[in-house]
C-alpha positions in Angstrom: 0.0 0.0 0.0 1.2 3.2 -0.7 1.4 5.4 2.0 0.1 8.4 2.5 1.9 11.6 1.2 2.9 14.9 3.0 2.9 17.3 1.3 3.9 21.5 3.1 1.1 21.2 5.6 -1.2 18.9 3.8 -1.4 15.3 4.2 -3.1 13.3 2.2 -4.5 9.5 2.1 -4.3 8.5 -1.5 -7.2 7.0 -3.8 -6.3 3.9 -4.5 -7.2 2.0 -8.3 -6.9 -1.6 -8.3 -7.2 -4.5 -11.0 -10.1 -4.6 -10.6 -11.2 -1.3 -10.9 -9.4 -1.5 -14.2 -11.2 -5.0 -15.5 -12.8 -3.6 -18.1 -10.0 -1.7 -20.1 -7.4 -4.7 -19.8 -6.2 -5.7 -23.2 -4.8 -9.2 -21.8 -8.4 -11.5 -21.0 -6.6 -14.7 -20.7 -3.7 -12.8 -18.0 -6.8 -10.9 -16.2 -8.7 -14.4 -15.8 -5.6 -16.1 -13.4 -4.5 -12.5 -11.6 -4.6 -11.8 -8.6 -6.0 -8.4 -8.0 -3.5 -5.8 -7.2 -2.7 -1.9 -6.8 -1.9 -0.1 -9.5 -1.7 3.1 -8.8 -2.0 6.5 -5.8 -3.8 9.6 -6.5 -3.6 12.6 -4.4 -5.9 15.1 -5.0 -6.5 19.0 -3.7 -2.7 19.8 -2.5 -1.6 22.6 -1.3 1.4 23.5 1.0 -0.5 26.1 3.0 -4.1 26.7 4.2 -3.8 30.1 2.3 -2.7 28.5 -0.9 -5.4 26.3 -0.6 -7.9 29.0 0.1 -6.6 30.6 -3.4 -7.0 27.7 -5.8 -10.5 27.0 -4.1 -11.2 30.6 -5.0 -10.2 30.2 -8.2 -11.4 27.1 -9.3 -8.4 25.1 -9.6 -6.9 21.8 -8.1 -3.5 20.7 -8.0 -3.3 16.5 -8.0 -0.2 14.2 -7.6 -0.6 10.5 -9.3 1.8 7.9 -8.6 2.3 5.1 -10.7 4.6 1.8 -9.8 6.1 -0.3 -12.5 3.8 -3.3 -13.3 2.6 -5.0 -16.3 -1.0 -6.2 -17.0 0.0 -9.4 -18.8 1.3 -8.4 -22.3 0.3 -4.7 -21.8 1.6 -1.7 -19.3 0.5 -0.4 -16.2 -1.8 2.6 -17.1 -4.2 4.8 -15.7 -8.1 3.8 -16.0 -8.7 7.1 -19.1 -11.1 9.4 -19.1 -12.8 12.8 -20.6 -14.0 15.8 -18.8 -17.6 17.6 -19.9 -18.1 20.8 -21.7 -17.5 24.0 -19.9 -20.4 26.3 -18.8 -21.2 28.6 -21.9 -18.9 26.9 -23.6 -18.6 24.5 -27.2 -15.7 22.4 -25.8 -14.5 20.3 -22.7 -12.2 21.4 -19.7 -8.5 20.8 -20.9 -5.6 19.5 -18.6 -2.0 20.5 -17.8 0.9 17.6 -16.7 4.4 17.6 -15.6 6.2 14.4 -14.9 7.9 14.7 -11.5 10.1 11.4 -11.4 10.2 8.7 -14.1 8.9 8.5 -17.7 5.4 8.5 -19.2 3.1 7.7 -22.2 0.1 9.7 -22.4 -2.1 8.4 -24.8 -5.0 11.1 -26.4 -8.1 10.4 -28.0 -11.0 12.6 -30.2 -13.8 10.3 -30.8 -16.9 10.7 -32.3 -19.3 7.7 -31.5 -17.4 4.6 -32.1 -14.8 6.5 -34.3 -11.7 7.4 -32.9 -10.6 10.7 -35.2 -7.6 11.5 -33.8 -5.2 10.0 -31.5 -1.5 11.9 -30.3 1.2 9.8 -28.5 3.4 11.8 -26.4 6.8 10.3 -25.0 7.5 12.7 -21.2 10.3 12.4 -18.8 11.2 14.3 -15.8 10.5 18.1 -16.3 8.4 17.4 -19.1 5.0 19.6 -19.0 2.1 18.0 -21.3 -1.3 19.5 -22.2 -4.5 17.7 -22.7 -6.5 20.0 -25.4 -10.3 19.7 -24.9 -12.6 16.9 -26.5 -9.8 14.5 -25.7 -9.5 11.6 -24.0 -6.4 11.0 -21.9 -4.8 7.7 -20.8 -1.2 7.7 -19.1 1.3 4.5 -19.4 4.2 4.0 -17.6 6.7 1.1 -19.8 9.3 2.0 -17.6 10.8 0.1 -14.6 10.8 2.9 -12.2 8.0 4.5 -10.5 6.3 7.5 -12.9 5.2 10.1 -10.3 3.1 13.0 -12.3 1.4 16.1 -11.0 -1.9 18.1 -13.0 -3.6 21.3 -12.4 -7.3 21.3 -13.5 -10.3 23.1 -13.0 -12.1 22.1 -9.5 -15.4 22.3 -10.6 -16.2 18.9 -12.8 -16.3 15.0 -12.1 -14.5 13.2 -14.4 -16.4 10.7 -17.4 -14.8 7.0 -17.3 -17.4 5.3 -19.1 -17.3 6.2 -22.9 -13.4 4.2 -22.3 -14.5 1.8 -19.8 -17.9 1.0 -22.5 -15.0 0.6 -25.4 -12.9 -1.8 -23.0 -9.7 1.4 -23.2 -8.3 3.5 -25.2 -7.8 3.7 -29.3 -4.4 1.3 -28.9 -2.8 -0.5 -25.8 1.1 -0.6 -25.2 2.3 -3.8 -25.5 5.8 -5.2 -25.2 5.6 -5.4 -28.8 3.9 -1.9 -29.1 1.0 0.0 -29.7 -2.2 -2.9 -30.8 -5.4 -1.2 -31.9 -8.4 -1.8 -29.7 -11.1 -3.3 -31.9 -13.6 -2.6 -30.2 -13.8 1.1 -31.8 -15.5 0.8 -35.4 -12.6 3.1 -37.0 -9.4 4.0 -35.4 -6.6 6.6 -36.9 -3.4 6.2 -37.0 -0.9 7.5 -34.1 0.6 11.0 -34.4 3.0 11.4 -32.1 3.8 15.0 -30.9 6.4 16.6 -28.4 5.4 17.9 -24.8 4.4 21.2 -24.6 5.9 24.3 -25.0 3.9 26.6 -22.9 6.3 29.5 -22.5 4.2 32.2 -23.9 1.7 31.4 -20.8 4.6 31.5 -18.3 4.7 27.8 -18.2 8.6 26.6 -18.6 9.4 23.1 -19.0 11.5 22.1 -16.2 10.1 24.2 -13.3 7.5 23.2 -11.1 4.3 23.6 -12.4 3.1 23.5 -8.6 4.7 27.3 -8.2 1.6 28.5 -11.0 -0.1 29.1 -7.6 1.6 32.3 -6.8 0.2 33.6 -10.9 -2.8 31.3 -10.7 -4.4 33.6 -13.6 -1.8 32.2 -15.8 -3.9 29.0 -15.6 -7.2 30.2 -16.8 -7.0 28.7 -19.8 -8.0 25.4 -17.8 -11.6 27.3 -17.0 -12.7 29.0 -19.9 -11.1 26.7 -22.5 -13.0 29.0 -25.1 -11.0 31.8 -24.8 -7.5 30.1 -25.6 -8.0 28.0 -28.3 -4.8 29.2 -29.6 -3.1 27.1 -26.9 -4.2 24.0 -28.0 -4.6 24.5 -31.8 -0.7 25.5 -31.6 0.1 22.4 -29.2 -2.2 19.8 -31.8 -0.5 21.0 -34.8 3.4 21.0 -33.3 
């Protein structure tokens, strides 16, 4: 069990996914049949180091998250995280986006735009340590750690939605799964593109720098509206789709 993580003055008990939480979006049927059920990964949610700091993002709309992911593998496949979308925002023609930085280790994050069983676009991008990653809106996001170290990966998003599992969960995971042999379309989706696979983000023109904590945005939280009113930066993630 993972325990719990301190974090400036706030400690936190993590949420836990298991196996078989994750039973559904497992690519191996014949592994998952034998397994023994297992943890697979930690998520921390609402951080802050101070009460104050905490009082600002709540006033703001924000939440800073810390996931941490152990090496494991699923049978042929990775250790990943369950996927999910987030809903349209108020007044708004398009979803709530997300912002990542890998803290320790390496990830995969796997994107998705899908229309009905049609999967219209999906972007591969390859993060390490430093690394800052954005998830535009209308996609799907699932993260994979190949490695054989321990991915730990922290994510600002707006505080005021529940994340959607089921349109992944209902398709049994994303577009492809990572194999040891590589990416293996899921079936299950009627039409599938193939993989573009794009760099991590360069959000420099936001005050976003690759390499520098993304957790010290709390002290020009404004930088980090775009996450709220995803309508008004579309240049953001037009210029990060098209990299």
């Amino acid at each position: 069990m993972q325990s719990m993580l301190i974090f400036g003055e706030t400690v936190r008990t993590p949420d836990v996914r298991t196996l078989y939480d994750m039973k559904e979006v497992i690519a191996d049927k014949d592994w998952l049949q034998t397994a023994d059920y297992f943890n697979l990964y930690y998520m921390y949610r609402e951080l802050a180091q101070d009460e104050e700091e905490l009082k600002l993002m709540r006033k703001f709309g924000l939440r800073y998250d810390i996931t941490v992911i152990p090496p494991a593998r699923l049978g042929k496949e990775y250790v990943k995280t369950a996927g999910h979308y987030h809903p349209r925002a108020p007044d708004a023609e398009v979803s709530y986006p997300e912002v990542y930085q890998v803290l320790e280790g390496e990830a995969v994050y796997l994107l998705q735009r899908v229309e009905g069983s049609k999967v219209l676009d999906v972007v591969v991008i390859e993060a390490e340590k430093g690394d800052v990653v954005l998830v535009p809106p209308d996609y799907g996001h699932i993260t994979i750690n190949r490695s054989e170290t321990t991915l730990k990966m922290a994510n600002w998003v707006c505080s005021r939605f529940s994340s959607i599992y089921e349109p992944i969960r209902k398709f049994g995971g994303g577009a492809y799964y990572l194999l040891d042999e590589g990416f293996m379309v899921n079936t299950c989706y009627s039409e599938v593109s193939e993989i573009r696979e794009l760099s991590p983000a360069d959000l420099s023109k936001y005050g976003i720098f690759e390499g520098e904590d993304i957790y010290e945005l709390v002290n020009g939280i404004e930088r980090l509206g775009f996450l709220k009113e995803p309508q008004d930066f579309s240049d953001i993630f037009i210029k990060f789709l098209t990299m």
